[in-house]
C-alpha positions in Angstrom: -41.2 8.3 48.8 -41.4 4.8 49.2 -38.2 2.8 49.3 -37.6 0.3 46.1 -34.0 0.7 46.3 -31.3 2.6 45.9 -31.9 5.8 43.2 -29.6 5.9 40.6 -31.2 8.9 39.0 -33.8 11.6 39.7 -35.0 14.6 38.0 -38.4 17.1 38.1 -39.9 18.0 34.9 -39.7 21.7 33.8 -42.1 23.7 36.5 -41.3 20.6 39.4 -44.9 18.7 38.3 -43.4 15.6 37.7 -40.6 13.8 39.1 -39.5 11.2 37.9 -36.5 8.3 39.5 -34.4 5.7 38.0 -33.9 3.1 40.5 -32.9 0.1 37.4 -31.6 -0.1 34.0 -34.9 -1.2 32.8 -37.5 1.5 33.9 -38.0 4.9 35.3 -40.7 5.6 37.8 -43.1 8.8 37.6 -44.6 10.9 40.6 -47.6 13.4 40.1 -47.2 16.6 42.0 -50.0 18.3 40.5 -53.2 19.2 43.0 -55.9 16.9 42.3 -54.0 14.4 41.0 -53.2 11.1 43.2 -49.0 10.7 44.3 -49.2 7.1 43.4 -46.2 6.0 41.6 -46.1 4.7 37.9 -43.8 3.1 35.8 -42.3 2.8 32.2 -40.0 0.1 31.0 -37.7 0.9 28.0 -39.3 -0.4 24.8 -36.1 -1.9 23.4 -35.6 -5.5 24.3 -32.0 -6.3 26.2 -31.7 -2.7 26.3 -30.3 -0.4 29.3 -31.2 2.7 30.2 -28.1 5.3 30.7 -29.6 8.2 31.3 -32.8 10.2 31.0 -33.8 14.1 30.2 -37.0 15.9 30.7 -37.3 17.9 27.3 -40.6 20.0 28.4 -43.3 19.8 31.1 -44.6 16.7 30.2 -42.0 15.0 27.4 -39.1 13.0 28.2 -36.2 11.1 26.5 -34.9 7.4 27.8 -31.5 7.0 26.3 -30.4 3.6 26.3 -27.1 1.9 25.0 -28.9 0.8 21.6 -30.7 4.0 20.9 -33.3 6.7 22.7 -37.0 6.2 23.4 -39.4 9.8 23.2 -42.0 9.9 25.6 -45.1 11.9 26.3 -46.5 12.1 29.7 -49.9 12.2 30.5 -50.0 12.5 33.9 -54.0 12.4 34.8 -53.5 8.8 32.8 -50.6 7.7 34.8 -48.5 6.3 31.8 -46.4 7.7 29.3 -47.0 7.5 25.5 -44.3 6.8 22.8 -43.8 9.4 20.4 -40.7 8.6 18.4 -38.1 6.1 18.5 -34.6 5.8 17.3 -31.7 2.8 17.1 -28.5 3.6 17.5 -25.6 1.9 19.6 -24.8 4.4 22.3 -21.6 4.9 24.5 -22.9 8.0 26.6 -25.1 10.8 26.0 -24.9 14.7 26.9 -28.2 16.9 27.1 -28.3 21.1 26.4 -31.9 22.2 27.5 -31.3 25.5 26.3 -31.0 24.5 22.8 -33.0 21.2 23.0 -30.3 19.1 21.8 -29.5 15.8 22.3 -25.7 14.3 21.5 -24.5 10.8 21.7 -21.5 9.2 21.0 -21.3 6.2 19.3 -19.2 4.0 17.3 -16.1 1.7 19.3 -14.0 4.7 19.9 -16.8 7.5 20.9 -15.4 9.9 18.9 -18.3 10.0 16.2 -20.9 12.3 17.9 -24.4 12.3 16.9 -26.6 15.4 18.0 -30.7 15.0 17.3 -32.7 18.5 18.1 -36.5 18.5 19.9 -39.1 20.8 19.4 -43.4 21.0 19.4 -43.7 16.8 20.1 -40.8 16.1 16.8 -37.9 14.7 17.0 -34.8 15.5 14.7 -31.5 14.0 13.7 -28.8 16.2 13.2 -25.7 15.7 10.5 -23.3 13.5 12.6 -19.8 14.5 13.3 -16.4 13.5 14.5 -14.2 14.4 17.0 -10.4 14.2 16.0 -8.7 12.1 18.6 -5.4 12.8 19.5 -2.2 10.6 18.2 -0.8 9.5 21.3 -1.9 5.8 21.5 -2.7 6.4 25.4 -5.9 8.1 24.3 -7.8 5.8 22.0 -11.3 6.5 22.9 -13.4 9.7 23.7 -14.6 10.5 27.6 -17.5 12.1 28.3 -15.3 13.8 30.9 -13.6 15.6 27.8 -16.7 17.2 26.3 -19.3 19.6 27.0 -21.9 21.8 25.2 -22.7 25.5 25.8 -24.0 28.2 24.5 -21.5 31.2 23.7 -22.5 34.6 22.4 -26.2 32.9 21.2 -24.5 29.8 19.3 -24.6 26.2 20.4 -20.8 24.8 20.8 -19.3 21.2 21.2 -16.7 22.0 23.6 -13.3 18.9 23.3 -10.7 18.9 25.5 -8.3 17.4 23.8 -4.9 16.0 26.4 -1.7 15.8 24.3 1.5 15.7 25.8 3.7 18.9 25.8 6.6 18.7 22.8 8.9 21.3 21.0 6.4 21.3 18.4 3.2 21.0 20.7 2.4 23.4 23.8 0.2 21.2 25.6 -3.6 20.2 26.3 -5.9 22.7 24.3 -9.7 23.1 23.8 -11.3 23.1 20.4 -15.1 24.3 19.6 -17.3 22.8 17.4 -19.8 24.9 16.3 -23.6 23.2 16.2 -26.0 24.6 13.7 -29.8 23.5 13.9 -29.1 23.1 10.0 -26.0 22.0 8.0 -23.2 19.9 9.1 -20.8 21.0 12.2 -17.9 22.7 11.3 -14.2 22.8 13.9 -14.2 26.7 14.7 -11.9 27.8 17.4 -8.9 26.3 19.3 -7.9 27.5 22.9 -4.6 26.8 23.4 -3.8 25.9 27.1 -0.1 25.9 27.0 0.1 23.2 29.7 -0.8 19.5 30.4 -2.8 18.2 33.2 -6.1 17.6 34.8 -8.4 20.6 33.7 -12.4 21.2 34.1 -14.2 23.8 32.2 -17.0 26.5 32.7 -18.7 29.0 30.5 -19.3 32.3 32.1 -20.7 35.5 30.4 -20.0 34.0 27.2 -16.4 33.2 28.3 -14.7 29.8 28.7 -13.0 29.4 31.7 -10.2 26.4 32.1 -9.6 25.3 35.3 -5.9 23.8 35.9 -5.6 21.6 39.4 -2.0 21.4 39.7 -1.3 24.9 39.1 -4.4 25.7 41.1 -5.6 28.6 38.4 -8.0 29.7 36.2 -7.7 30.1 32.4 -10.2 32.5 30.6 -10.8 32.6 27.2 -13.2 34.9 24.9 -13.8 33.9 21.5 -15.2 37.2 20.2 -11.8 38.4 21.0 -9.3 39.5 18.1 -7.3 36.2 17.5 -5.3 34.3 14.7 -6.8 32.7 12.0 -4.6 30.1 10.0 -7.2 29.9 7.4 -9.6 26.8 9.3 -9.7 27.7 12.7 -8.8 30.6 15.2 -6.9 30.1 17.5 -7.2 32.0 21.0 -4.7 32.3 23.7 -5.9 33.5 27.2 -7.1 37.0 27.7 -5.2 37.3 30.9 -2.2 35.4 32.9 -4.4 32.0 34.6 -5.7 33.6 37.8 -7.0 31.7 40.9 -10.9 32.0 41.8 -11.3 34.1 44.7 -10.5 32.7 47.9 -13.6 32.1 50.0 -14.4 30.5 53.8 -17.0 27.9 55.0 -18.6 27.6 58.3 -16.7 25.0 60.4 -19.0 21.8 60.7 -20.2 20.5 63.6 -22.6 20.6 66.8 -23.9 24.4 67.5 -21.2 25.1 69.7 -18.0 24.5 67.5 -19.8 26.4 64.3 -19.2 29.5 66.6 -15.7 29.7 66.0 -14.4 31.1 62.8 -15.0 29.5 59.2 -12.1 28.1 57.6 -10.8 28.3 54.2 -12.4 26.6 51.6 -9.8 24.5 49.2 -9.7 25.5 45.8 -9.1 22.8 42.9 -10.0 20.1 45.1 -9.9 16.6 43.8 -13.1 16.2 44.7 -14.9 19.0 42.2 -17.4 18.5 40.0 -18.1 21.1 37.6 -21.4 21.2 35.6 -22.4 23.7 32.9 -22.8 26.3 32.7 -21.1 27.7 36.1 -21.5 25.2 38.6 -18.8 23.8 41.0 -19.7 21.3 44.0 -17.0 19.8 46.4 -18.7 16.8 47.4 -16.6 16.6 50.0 -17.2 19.9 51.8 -21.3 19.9 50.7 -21.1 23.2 49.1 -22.4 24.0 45.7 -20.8 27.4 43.9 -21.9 29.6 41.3 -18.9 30.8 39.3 -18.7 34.7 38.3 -16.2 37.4 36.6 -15.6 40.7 38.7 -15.0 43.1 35.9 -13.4 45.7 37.6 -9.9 43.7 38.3 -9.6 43.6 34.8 -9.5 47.2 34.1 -6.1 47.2 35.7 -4.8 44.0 33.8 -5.0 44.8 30.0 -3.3 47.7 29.0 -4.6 48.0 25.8 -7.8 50.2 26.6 -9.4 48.9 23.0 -8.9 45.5 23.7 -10.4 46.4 27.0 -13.3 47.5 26.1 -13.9 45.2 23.4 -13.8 42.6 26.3 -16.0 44.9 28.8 -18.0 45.9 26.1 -19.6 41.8 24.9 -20.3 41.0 29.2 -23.6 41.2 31.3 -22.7 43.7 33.8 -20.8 45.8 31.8 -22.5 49.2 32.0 -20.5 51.2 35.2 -17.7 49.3 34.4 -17.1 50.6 31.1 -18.0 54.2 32.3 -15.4 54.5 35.4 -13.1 53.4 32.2 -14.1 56.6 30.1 -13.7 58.6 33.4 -10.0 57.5 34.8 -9.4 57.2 30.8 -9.8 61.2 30.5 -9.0 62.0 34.1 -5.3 61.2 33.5 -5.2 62.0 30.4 -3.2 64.0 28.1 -3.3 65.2 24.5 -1.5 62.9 22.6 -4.1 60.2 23.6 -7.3 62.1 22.1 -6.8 59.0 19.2 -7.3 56.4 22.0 -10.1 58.3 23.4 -11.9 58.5 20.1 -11.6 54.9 19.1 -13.2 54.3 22.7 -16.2 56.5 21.9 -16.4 55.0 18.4 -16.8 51.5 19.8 -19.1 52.8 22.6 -21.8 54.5 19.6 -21.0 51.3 17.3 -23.4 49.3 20.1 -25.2 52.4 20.6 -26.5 53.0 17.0 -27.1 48.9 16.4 -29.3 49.0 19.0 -31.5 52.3 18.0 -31.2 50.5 14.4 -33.0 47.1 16.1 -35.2 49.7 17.9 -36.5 51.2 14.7 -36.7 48.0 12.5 -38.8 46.7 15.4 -41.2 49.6 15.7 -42.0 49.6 12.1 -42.6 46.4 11.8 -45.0 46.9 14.6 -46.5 49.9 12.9 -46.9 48.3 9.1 -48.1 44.7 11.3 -45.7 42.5 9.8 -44.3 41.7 13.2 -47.8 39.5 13.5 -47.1 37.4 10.3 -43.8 37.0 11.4 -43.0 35.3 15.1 -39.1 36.2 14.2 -39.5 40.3 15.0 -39.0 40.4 18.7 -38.3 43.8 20.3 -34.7 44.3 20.8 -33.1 43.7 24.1 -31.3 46.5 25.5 -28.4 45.2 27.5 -25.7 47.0 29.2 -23.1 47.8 26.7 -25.6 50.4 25.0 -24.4 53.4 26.5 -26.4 56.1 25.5 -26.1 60.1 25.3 -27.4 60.5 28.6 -24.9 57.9 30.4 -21.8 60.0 29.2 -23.4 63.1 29.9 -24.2 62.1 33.5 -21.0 59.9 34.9 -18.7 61.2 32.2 -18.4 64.2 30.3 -20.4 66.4 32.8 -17.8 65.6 35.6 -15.0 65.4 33.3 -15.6 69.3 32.4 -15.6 70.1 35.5 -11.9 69.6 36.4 -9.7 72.1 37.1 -6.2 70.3 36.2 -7.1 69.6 32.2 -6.4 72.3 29.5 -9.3 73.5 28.3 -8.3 73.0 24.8 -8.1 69.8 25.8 -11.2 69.3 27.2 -13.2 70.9 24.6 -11.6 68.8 22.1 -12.5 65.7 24.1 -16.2 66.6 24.0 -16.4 67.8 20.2 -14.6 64.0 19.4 -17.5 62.6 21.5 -20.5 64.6 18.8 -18.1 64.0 16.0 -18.1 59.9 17.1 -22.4 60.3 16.9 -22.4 62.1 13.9 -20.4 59.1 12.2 -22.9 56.9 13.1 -25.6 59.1 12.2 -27.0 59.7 15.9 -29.1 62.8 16.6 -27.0 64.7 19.0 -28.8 65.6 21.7 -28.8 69.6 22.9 -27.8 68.7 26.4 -24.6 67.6 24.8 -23.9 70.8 22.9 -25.2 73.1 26.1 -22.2 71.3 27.6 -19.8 72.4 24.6 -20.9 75.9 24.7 -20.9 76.4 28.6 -17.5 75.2 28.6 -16.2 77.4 25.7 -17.7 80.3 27.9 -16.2 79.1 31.0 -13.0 79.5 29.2 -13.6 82.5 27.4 -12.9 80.3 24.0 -15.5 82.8 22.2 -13.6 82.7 18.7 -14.1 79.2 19.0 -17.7 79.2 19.5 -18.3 81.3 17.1 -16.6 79.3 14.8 -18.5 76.1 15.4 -22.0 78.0 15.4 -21.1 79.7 12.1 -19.7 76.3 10.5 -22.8 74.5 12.2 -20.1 72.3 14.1 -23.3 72.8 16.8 -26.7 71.8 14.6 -29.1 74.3 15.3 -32.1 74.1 17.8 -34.3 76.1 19.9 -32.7 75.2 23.5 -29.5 76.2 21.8 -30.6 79.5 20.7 -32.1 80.2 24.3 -28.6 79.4 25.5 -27.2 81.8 23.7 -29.5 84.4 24.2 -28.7 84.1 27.7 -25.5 84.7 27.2 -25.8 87.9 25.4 -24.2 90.0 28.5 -21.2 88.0 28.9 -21.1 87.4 25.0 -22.9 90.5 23.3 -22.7 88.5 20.0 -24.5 86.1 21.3 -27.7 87.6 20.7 -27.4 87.8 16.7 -26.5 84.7 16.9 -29.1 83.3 18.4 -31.4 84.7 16.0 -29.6 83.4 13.1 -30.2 80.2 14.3 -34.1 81.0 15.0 -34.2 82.2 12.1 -32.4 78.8 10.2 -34.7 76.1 11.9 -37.7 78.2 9.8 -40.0 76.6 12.8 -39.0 79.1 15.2 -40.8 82.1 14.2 -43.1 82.7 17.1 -39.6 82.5 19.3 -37.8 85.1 17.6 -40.7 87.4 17.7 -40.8 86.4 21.7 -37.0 87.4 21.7 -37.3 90.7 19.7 -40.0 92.0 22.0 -38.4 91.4 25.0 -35.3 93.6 23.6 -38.0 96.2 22.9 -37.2 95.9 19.1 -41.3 96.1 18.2 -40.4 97.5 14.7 -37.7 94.6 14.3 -40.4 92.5 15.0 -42.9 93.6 13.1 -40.4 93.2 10.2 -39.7 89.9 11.0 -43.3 88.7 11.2 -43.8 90.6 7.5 -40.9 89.1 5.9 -42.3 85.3 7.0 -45.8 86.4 5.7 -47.7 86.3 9.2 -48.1 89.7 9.5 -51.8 89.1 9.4 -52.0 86.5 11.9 -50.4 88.4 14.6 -52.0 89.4 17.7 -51.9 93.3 17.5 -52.2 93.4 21.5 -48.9 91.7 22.5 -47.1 94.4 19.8 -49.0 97.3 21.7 -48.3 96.1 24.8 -44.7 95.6 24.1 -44.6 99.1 22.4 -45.8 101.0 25.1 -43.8 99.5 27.9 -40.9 100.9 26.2 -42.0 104.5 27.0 -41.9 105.8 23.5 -44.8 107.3 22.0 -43.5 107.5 18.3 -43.1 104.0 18.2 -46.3 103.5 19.7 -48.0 105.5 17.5 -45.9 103.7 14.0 -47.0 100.3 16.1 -50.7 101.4 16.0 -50.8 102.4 13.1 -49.1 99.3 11.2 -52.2 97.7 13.2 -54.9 100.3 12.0 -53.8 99.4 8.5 -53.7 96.1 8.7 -57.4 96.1 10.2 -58.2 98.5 7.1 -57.0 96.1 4.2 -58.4 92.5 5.9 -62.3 93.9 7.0 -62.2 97.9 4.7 -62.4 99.2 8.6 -59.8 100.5 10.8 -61.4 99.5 13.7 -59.9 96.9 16.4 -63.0 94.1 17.1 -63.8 93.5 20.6 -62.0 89.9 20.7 -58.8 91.8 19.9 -59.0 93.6 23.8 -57.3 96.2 22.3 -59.2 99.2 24.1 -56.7 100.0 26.7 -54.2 100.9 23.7 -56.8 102.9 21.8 -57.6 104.7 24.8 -54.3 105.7 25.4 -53.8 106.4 21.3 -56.4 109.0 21.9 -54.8 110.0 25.3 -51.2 110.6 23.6 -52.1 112.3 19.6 -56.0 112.9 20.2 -59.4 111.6 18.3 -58.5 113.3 15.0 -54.8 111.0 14.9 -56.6 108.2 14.7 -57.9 108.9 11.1 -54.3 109.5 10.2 -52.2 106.7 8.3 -48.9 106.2 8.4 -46.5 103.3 6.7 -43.7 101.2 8.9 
């Protein structure tokens, strides 16, 4: 770049086409970056006369906002024209000005004191003003105007906040510095919401992190965190929070000594936290000018696990961050590894909050698939599909890092153990989610384990386990260590009224052919049956008579449906009428004879 002086300002457009540089109060220069298009710089002086620019923001690719002290100036740029064209004006004496790009809003205080904020909102080319608000100032005379220093805006959980920190010296009746939120609708006035009380006076800086608000204190060198989705007291205006944990310090971390290529050899040095000379930017952004580092700030989750006590508190916390998902399960697993009985209650309000999440999202996932289905979601650009973030932990989550190794401990009462995995289905049931079969497999393999028959019998015969065909094949399996079993299993075959063609399966592989051919008879699909998998069965059982009753059952079914005893060749039943005539002779065959 050329040199016109020193730069007061500079900033690329969204997708780094554009840059543009304030090097006066008057004007801000533009640079193409775009291939094909000349480098050449051009200019654009604010419209309002006397006027001086205090700051600038790129709203989109190619639109841009001059804020000057006696209003804001919205530009488009065309940048294959080299100049910029006004869309919208506005006058209004301005004292500073703070941009969110996330939201596309705009606030600027005004008024002698600052403390009357006035928030506009961009979108498609427009330009909108926003209900104004004010900032209550504090009543120490020492602070009698509003510093941009004390106010920022971010985003928590989804909604746009005005972030005050409001200094106050610490009293009997007043604990110090605290933070209030304004919330910031896109319609209808903004409305005080929240108060984080610090406890403390000093110089602080803040940061929102994960949705949390994080209060930096320099004299006591820590770190204040604060989440306002947390259970709190409400004095019938506001909420007001305390911290979630004791003020912590950020992690210590080292830098690389500076210096020529032979002194950066030796060992890096310790980085100084709560230096004087941070800067903190939103959302989690700390630079120490004086070091040349820049530093993303991040919660480790697993710390916490060990610092709040109160495991639903815990995971109410664990349960509303990004990163949340193996965190939350090595909970559930050290939660029932050292358990005992009397905290089966704590476990089940655990698993209740767990398949709260859980069923909103399958709830989201169905609205969104109908509307795809019906095509309203075309009409509508508000149906998006739902994100699914890491506090939905599903069936298969606890199954694989929870309840699967939890069962297989050796130190827990089994009583105990089953009871923890029959709170886990009863939990899903309450939220009306479709248990999955792997789930009761797991129940009934453990009830075996532990010889806990009268107790499995109990839950299949009170339909504690909800009948399927994998569960019946479980149980049939476990017919020679559970003779039972095998009724059982049929029972429930014979429930789900879709299994017929199973239970037959089961019947003939017990050799019960006549049982079978009851069966099939008392469903009405006698005639639909293939007469060579009954013949087959019957003979590999070695007994002629109930051969012969099979084949005949067959003959006279073949009679009623086509007036001939006779098997058709797509029947392949020749084999068996071979060995008919082999076993009872030609003249048996004319011979009837009822089931």
């Amino acid at each position: 770049m050329e040199d016109k002086g020193e730069v007061k300002c500079i900033k690329f457009s969204l997708g780094n086409k554009i840059l543009a540089v304030q090097r006066t109060l008057k004007a801000v220069d533009f640079i193409n970056f775009i291939p094909d298009l000349p480098q050449t710089e051009y200019s654009q002086e604010c419209k309002t006369k006397n006027a001086n620019i205090l700051s600038f923001c790129w709203i989109t690719a190619n639109e841009i906002v001059f804020i000057t002290d006696q209003g804001i100036e919205f530009y488009q740029v065309l940048p294959d024209k080299r100049s910029l064209k006004l869309l919208k004006n506005q006058s209004i004496n301005v004292n500073w000005c703070m941009y969110s790009p996330e939201t596309a809003v705009l606030l600027l205080s005004t008024t002698v004191h600052g403390n009357v904020l006035q928030p506009f909102y961009f979108r498609s080319g427009t330009m909108s003003k926003m209900p104004k608000f004010e900032i209550e100032l504090p009543a120490s005379p020492k602070s009698t105007n509003l510093s941009l220093s004390d106010i920022i805006m971010a985003t928590i959980y989804g909604q746009l906040y005005v972030l005050y920190l409001k200094h106050q010296p610490r009293t009997p009746n007043n604990p110090g510095a605290e933070v209030i939120l304004y919330y910031l609708p896109r319609e209808g006035q903004c409305k005080k919401m929240h108060i984080l009380k610090l406890n403390t006076t000093g110089k602080f800086a803040l940061n929102v992190v994960d949705n949390l608000v994080v209060v930096h204190h320099q004299s006591s060198q820590t770190s204040m965190i604060f989440d306002i989705k947390q259970r709190a007291e409400f004095d019938g205006v506001v909420t007001i929070h305390h911290q979630v944990l004791p003020a912590l310090s950020i992690h210590p971390c080292k830098i690389p000594r500076a210096g020529p290529s032979a002194v950066t050899t030796q060992s890096p040095v310790p980085c100084e936290l709560y230096s004087s000379s941070w800067t903190v930017f939103q959302p989690d952004i700390i630079i120490n000018a004086s070091e040349g580092y820049l530093w993303c700030l991040q919660i480790k989750l697993q710390p916490i696990v060990h610092m709040l006590q109160d495991k639903g508190r815990l995971m109410d916390f664990l349960l509303q961050r990004k990163d949340c998902k193996m965190v939350i399960l090595s909970v559930c697993c050290q939660m029932l590894s050292a358990a005992e009985r009397g905290s089966l209650p704590v476990i089940a309000t655990i698993f209740d909050k767990l398949n709260q999440v859980y069923k909103e999202y399958l709830e989201a996932e169905q609205n969104y698939t109908l509307a795809v289905e019906s095509g309203t979601s075309r009409s509508s650009t508000t149906q998006k599909r739902p994100v699914r973030t890491q506090a939905v932990i599903d069936q298969s989550d606890m199954y694989t890092h929870v309840l699967s190794v939890f069962t297989e401990k050796k130190d827990l009462p089994h009583k105990f153990v089953s009871a923890v995995l029959m709170e886990y289905i009863r939990s899903l049931n309450q939220y009306q989610i479709t248990v999955q079969h792997y789930l009761y497999e797991l129940v009934i393999k453990t009830l075996v384990q532990h010889s806990l028959f009268y107790m499995l019998h109990q839950f299949l015969q009170y339909h504690v386990l909800s009948d399927s065909k994998p569960l019946a094949c479980l149980l049939l399996s476990l017919e020679s260590t559970y003779p039972p079993a095998h009724q059982l299993s049929l029972d429930m075959l014979k429930r789900l009224s879709t299994a017929n063609d199973e239970i037959v399966e089961v019947l003939l592989s017990k050799h019960q052919v006549l049982g079978a051919l009851r069966f099939v008879r008392s469903v009405g699909s006698h005639d639909n049956i293939s007469a060579r998998k009954f013949l087959d069965a019957a003979r590999q059982t070695g007994d002629a008579m109930l051969f012969y009753t099979t084949f005949k059952f067959f003959e006279q079914r073949n009679q009623r449906l086509r007036g001939s005893s006779h098997f058709t060749p797509g029947e392949h039943c020749e084999e068996h009428v071979a060995h008919f005539k082999n076993l009872f002779g030609e003249q048996a065959l004319l011979t009837s004879m009822a089931v």
